[in-house]
Backbone as a chain_set.jsonl record, in Angstrom:
{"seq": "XXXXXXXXXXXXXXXXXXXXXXXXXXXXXXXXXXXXXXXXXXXXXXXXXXXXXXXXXXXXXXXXXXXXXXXXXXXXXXXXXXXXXXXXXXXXXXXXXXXXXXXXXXXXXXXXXXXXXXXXXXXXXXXXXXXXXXXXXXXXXXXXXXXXXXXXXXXXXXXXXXXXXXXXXXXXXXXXXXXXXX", "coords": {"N": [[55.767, -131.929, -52.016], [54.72, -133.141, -49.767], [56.633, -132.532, -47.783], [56.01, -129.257, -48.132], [54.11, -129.022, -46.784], [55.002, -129.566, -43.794], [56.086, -131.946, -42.121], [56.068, -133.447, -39.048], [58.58, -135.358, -38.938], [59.874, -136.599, -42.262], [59.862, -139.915, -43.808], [61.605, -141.521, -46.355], [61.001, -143.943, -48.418], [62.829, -145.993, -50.601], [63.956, -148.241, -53.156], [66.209, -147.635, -54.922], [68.949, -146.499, -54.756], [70.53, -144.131, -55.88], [68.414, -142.705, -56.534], [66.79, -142.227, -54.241], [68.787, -140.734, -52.519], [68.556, -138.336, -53.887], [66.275, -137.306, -53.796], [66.381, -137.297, -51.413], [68.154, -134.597, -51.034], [67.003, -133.297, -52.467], [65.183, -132.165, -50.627], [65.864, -131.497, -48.452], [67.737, -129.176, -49.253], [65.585, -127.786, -49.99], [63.685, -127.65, -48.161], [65.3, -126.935, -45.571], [64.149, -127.175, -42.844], [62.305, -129.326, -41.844], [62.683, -132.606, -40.86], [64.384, -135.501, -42.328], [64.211, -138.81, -43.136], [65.825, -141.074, -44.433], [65.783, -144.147, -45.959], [67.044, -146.912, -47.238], [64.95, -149.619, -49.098], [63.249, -152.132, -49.667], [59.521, -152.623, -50.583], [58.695, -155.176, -51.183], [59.932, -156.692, -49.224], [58.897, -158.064, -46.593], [59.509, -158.456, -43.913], [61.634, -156.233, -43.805], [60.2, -154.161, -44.046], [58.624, -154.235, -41.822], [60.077, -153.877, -39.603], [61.13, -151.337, -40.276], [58.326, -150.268, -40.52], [57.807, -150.411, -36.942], [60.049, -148.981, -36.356], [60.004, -146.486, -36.845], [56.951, -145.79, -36.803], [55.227, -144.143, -39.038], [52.407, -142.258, -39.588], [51.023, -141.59, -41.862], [51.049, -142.827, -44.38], [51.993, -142.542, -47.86], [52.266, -144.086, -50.969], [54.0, -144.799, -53.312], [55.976, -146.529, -54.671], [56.268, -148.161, -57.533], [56.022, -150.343, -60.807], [56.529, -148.888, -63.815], [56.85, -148.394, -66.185], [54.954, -149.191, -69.26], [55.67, -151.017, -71.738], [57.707, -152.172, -70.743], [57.151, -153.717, -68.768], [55.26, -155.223, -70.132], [56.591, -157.296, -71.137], [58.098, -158.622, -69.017], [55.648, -159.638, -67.41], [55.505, -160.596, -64.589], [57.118, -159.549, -62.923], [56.325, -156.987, -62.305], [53.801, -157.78, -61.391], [54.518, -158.856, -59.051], [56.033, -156.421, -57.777], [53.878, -154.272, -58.31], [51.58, -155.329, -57.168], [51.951, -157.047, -54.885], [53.68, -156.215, -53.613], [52.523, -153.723, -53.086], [50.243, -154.513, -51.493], [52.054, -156.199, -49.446], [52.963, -153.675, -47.978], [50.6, -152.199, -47.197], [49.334, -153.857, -45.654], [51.7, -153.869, -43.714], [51.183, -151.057, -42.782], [48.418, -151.476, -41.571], [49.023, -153.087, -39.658], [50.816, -151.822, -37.704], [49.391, -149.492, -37.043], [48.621, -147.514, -38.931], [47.198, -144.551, -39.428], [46.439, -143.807, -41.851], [46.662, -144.775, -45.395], [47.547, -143.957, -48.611], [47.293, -145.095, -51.837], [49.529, -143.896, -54.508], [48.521, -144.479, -57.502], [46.915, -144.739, -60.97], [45.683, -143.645, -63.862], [46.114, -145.631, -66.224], [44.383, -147.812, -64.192], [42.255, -147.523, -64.767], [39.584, -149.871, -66.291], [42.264, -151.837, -67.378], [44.346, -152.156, -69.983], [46.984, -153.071, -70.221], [49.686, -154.969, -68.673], [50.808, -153.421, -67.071], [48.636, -151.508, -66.223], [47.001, -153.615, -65.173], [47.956, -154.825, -62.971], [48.073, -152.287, -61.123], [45.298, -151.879, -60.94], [45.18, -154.375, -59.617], [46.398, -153.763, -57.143], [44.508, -151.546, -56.526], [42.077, -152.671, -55.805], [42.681, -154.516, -53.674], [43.432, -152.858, -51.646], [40.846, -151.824, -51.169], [39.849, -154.317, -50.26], [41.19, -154.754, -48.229], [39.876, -152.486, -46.66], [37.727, -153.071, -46.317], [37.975, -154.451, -43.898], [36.412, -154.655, -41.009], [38.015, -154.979, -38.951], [40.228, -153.671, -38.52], [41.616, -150.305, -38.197], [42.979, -148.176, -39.874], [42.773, -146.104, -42.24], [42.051, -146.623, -46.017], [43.062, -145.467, -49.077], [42.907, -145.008, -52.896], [44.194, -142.848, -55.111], [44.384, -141.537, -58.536], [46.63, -140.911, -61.017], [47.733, -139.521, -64.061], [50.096, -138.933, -66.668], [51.962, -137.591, -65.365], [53.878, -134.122, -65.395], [57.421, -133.984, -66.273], [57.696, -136.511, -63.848], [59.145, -139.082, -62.637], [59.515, -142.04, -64.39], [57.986, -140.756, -66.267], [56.594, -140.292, -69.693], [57.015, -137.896, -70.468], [59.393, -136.877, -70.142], [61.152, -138.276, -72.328], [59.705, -137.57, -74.571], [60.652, -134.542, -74.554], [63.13, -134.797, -74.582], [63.108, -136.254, -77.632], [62.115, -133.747, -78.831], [63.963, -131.709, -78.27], [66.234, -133.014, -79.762], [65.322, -132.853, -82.015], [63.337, -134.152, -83.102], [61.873, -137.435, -84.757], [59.234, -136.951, -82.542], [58.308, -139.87, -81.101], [55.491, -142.356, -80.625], [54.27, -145.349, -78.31], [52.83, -147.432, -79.961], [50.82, -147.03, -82.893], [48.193, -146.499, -82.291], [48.045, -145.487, -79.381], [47.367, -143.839, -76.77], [48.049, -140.752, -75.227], [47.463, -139.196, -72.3], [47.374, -136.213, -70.312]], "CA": [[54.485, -131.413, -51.565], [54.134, -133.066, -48.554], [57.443, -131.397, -47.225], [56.063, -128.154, -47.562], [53.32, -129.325, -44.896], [55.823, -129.246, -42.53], [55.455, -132.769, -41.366], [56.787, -133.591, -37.821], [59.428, -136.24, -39.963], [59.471, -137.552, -43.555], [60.505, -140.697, -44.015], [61.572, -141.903, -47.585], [61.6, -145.413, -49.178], [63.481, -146.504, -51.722], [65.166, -149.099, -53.336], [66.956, -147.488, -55.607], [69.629, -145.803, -53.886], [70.756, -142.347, -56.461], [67.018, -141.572, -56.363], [66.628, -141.917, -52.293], [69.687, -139.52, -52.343], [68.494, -137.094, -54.542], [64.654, -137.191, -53.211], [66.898, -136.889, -49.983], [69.098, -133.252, -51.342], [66.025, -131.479, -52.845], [64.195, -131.885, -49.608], [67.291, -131.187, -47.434], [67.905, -128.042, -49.863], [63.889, -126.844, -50.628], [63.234, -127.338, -46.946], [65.429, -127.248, -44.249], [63.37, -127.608, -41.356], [61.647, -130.597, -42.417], [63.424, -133.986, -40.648], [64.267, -136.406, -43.281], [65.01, -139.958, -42.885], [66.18, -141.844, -46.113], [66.089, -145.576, -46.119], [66.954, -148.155, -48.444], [64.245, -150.773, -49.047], [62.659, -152.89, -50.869], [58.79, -153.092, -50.542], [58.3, -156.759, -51.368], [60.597, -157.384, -48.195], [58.236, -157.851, -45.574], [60.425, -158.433, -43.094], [62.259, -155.067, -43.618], [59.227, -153.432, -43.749], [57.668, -154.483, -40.214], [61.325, -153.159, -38.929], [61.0, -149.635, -40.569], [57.661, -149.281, -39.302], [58.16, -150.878, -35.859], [61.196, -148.042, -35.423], [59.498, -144.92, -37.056], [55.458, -145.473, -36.39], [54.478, -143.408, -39.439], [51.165, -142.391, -39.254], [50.431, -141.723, -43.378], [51.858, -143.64, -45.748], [51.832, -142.315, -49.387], [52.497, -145.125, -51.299], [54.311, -144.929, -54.807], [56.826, -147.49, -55.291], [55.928, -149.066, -58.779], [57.008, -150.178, -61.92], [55.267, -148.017, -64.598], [57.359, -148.726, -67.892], [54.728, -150.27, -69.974], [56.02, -151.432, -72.388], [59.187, -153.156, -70.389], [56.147, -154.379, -67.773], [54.412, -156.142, -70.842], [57.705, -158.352, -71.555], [58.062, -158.824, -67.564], [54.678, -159.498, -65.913], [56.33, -161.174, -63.098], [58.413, -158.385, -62.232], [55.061, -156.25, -62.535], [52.74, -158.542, -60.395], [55.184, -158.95, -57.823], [56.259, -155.249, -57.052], [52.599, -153.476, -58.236], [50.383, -155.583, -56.671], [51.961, -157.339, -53.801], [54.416, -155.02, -52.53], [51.503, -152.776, -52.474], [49.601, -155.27, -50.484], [52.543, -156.076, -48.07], [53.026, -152.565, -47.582], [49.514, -152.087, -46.641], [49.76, -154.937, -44.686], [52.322, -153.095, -42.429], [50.441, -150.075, -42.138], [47.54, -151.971, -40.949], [49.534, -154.292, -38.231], [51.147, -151.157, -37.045], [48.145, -148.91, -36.989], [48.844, -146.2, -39.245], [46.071, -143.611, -39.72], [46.099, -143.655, -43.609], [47.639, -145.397, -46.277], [47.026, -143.484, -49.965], [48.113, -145.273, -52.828], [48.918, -143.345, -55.713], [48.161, -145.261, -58.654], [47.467, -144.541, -62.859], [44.702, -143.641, -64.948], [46.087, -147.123, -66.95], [43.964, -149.04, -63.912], [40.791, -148.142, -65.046], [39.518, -150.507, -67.878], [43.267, -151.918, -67.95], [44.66, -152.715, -71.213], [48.111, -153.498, -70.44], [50.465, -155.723, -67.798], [51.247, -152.219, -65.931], [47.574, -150.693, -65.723], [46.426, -154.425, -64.419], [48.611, -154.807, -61.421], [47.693, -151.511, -60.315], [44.045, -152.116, -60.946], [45.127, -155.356, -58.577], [46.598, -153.239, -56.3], [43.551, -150.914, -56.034], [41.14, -153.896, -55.79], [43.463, -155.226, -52.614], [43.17, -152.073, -50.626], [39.233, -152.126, -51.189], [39.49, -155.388, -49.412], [41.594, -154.125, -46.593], [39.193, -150.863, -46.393], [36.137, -153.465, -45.718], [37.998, -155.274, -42.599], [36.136, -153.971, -39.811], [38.93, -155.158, -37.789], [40.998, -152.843, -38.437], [41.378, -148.737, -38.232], [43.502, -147.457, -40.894], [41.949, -145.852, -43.823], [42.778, -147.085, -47.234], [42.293, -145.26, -50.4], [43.746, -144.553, -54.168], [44.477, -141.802, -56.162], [44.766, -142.056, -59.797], [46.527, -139.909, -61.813], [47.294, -139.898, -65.339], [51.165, -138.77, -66.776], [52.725, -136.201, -64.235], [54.959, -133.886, -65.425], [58.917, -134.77, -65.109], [57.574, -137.703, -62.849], [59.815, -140.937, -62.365], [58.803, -143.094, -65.593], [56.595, -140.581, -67.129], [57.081, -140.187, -71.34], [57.245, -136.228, -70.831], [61.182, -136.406, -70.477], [61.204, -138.823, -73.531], [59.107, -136.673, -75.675], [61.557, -133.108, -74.3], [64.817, -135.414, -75.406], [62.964, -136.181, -78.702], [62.264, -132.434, -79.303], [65.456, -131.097, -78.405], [67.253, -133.72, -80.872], [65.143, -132.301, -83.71], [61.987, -134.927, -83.252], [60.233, -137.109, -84.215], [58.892, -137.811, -80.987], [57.212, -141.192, -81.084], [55.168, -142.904, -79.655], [54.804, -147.032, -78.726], [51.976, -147.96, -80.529], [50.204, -146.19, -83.735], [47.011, -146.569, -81.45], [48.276, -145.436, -78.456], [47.051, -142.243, -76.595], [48.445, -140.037, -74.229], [46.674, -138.125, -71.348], [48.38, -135.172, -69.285]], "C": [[54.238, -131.745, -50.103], [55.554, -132.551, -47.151], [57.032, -130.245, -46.795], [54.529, -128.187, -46.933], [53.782, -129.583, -43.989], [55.595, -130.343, -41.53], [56.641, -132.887, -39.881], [58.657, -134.309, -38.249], [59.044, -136.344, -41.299], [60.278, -138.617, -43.436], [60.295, -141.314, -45.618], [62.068, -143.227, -47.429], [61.996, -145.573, -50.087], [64.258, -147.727, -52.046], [66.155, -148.421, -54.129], [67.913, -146.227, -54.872], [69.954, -144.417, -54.458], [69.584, -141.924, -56.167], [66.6, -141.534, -55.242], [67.476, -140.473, -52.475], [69.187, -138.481, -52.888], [67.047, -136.513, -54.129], [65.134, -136.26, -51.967], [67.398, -135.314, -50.11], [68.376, -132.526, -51.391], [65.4, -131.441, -51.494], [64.945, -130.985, -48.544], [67.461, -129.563, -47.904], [66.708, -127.091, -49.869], [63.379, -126.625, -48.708], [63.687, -127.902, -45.662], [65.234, -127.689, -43.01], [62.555, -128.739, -41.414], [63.269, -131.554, -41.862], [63.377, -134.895, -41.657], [64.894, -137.528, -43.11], [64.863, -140.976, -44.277], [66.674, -143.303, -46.042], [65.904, -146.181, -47.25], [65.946, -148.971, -47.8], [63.306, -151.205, -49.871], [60.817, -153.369, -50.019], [58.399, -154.454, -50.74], [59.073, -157.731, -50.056], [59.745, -156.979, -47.105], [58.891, -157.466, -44.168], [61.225, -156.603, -42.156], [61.166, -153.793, -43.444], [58.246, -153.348, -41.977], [58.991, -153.49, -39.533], [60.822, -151.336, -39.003], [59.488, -149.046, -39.703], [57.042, -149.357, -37.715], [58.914, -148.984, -35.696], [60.374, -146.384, -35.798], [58.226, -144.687, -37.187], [54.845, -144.535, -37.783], [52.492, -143.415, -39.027], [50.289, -141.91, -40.448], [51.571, -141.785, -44.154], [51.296, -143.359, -47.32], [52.603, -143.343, -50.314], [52.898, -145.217, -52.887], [55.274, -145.574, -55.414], [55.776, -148.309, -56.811], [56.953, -148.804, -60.06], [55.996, -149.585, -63.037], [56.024, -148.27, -65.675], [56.017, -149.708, -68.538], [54.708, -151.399, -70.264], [57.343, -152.802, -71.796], [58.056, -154.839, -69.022], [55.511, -155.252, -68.638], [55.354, -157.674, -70.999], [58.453, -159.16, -69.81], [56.69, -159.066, -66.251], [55.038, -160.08, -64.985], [56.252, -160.371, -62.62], [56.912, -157.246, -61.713], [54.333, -156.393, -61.048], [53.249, -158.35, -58.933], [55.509, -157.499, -57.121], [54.981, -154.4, -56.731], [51.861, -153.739, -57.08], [50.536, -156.263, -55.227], [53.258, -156.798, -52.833], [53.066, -154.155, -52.638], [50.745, -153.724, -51.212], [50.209, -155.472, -49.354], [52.742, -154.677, -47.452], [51.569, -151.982, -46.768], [48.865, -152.875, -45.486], [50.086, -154.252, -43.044], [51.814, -152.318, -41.676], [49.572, -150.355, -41.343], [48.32, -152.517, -39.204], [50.007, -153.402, -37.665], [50.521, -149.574, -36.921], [48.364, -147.618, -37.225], [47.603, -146.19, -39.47], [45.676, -144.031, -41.136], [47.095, -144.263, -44.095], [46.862, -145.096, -48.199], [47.961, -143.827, -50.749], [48.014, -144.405, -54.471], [49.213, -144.173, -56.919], [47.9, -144.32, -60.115], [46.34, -144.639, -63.005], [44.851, -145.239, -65.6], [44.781, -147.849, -66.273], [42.224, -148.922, -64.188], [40.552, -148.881, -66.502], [40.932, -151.041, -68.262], [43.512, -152.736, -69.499], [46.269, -153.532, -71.326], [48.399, -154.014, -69.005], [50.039, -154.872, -66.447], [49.773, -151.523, -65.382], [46.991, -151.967, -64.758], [47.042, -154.744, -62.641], [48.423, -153.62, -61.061], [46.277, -151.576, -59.672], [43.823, -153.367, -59.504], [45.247, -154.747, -57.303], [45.576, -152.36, -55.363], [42.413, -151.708, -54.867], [41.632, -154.124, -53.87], [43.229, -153.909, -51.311], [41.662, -151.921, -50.628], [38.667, -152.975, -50.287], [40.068, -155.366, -48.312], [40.901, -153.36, -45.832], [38.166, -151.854, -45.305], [36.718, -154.37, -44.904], [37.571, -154.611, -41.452], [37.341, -154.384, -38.569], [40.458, -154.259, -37.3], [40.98, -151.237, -38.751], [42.349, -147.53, -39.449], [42.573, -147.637, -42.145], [42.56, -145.825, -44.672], [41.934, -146.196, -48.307], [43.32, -145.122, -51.418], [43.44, -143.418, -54.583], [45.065, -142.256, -57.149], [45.254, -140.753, -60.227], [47.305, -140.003, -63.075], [49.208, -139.168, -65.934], [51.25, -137.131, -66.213], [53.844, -135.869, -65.122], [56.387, -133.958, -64.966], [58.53, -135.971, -64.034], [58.374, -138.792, -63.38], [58.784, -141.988, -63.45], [57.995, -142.253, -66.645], [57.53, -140.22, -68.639], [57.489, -139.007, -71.484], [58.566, -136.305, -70.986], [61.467, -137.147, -71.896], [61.181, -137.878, -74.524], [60.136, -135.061, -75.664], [62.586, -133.762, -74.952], [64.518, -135.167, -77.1], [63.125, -135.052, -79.14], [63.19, -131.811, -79.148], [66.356, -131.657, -79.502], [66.459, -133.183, -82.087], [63.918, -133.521, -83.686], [62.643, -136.342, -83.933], [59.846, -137.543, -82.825], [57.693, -138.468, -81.239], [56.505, -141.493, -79.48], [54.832, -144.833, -79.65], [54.23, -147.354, -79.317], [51.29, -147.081, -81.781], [48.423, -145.888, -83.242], [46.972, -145.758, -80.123], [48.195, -143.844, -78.143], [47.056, -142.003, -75.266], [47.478, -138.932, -73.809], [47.722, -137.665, -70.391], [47.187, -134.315, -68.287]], "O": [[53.71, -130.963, -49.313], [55.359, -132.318, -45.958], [57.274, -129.838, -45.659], [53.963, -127.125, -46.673], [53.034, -129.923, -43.073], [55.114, -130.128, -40.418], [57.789, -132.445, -39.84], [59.698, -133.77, -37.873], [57.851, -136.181, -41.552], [61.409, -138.431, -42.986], [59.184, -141.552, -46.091], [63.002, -143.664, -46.757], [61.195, -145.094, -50.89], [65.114, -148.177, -51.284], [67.266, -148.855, -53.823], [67.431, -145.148, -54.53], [69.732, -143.465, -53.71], [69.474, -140.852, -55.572], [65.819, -140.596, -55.083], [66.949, -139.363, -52.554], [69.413, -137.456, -52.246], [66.806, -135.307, -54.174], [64.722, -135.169, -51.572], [66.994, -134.647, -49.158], [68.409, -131.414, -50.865], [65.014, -130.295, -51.265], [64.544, -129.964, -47.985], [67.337, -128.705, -47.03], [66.798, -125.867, -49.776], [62.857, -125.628, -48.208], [63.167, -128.729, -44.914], [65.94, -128.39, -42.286], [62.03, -128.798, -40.302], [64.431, -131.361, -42.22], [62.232, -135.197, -41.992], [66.11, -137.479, -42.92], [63.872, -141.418, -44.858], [67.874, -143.577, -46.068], [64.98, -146.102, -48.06], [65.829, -149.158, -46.589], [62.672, -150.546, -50.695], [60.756, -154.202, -49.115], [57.361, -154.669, -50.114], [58.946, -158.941, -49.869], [59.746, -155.83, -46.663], [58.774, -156.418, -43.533], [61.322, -156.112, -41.031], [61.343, -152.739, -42.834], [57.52, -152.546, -41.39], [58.722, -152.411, -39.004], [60.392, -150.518, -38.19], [59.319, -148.152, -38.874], [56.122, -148.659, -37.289], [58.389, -148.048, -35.093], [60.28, -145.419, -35.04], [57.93, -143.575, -37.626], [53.721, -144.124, -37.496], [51.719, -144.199, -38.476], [49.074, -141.784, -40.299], [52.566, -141.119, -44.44], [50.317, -143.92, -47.814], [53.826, -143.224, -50.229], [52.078, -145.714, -53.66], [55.532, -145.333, -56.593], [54.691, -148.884, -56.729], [57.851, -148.019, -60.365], [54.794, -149.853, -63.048], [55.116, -148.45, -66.487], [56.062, -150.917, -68.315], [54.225, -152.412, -69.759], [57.679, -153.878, -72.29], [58.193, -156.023, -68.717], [55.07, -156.24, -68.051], [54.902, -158.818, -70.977], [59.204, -160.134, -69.758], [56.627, -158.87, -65.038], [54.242, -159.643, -64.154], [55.37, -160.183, -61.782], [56.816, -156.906, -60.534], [54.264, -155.654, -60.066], [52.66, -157.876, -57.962], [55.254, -157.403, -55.921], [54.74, -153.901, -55.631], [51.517, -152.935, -56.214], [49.614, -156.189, -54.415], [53.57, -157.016, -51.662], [52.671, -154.149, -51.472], [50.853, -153.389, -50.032], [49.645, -155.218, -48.29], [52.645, -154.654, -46.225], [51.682, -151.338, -45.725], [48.059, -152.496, -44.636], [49.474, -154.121, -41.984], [51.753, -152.388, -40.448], [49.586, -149.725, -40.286], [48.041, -152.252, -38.034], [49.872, -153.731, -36.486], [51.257, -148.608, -36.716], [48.375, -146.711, -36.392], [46.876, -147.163, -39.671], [44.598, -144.565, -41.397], [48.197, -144.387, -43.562], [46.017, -145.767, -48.791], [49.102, -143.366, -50.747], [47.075, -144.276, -55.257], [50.389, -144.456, -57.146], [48.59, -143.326, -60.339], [45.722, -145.55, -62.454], [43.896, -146.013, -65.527], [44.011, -148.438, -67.032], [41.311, -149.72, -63.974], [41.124, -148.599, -67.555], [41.157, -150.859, -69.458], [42.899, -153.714, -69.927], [46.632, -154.321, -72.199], [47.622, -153.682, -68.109], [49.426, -155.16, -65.42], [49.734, -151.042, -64.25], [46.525, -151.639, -63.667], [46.494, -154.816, -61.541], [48.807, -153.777, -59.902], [45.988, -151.43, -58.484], [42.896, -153.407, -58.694], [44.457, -155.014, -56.398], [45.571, -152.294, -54.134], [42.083, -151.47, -53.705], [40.833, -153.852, -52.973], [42.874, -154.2, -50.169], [41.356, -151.921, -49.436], [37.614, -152.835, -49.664], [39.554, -155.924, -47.343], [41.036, -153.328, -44.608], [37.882, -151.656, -44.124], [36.088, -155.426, -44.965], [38.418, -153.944, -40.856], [37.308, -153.97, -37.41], [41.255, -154.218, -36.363], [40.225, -150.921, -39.67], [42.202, -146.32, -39.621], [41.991, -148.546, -42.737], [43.624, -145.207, -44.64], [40.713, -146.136, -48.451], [44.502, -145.098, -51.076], [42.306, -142.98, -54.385], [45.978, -143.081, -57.112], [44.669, -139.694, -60.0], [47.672, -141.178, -63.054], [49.581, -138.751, -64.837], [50.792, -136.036, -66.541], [54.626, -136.696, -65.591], [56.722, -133.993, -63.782], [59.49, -136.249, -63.315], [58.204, -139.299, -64.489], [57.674, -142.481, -63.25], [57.45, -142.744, -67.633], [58.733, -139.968, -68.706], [58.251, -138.746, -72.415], [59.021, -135.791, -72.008], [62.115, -136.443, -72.67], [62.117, -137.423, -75.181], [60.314, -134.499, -76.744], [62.973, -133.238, -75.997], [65.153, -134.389, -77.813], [64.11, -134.884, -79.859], [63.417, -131.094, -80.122], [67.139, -130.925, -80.107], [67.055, -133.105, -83.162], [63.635, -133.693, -84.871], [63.849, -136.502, -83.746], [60.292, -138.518, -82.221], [56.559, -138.055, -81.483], [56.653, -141.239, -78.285], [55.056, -145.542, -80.631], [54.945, -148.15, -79.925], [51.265, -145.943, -81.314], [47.644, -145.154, -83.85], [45.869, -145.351, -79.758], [48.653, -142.908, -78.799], [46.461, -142.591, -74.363], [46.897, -138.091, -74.494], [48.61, -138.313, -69.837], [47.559, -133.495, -67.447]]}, "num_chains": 1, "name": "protein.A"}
């Protein structure tokens, strides 16, 4: 989407290197004229982060590194805490110290009212840019977007539930309580 706004550059983050590449192909393929620069990195590395945006200045940062599994996030809040809530924070961080315009995190229906590991570290995450928003000392604007299971999106249950139904069902779900919004 924000390819076909025809930005001056994109620059992609990732840690995970097949899905940089392949983020990297469809863009390369869907829209030529669009500059694309594809770096490895790991949000929770501050360090590497001041570098990246030291050399390439963005000037809006869309912000969706997270871990969204649930269920794997309930048996890992560490892993959770640490990427959701304070890689979002150092990342916002950056933007700030190197005076990007905007920084929109997109975040999860889970963080309102959270119930689980994964909706609370976002909810943290939200919270944290709230308290960046109200530093008068600084000029980048902070906000969230929530949104609720994206089709085909990175983590979401829809490809689950298509596998299930192609094998002949049933397609479960994790909890006998548990309710899905699209």
């Amino acid at each position: 989407q924000i390819a076909a706004r025809n930005p001056k550059v994109l620059i992609l983050l990732e840690r995970s290197e097949p899905a940089l590449f392949d983020a990297q192909q469809e863009i390369l393929r869907d829209y030529p004229d669009v500059p694309v620069q594809a770096l490895v990195a790991n949000i929770c590395d501050e360090n590497r982060l001041d570098a990246v945006f030291s050399e390439f200045r963005p000037e809006i940062v869309f912000h969706a590194a997270a871990h969204k599994h649930v269920p794997l996030m309930e048996s890992q809040p560490g892993e959770a805490i640490w990427n959701n809530a304070f890689g979002t924070l150092f990342c916002a961080r950056a933007a700030q110290r190197h005076d990007c315009s905007r920084f929109v995190l997109v975040s999860t229906d889970k963080a309102v009212d959270p119930s689980s590991v994964m909706g609370m570290t976002k909810r943290l995450a939200e919270l944290a840019l709230a308290e960046l928003q109200a530093d008068p000392g600084y000029t980048t604007t902070f906000c969230s977007v929530r949104f609720g299971n994206v089709l085909d999106s990175s983590g979401s249950v829809v490809p689950i539930f298509r596998r299930q139904i192609a094998a002949g069902g049933p397609v479960t779900v994790t909890h006998p309580e548990v309710e899905r919004y699209f």
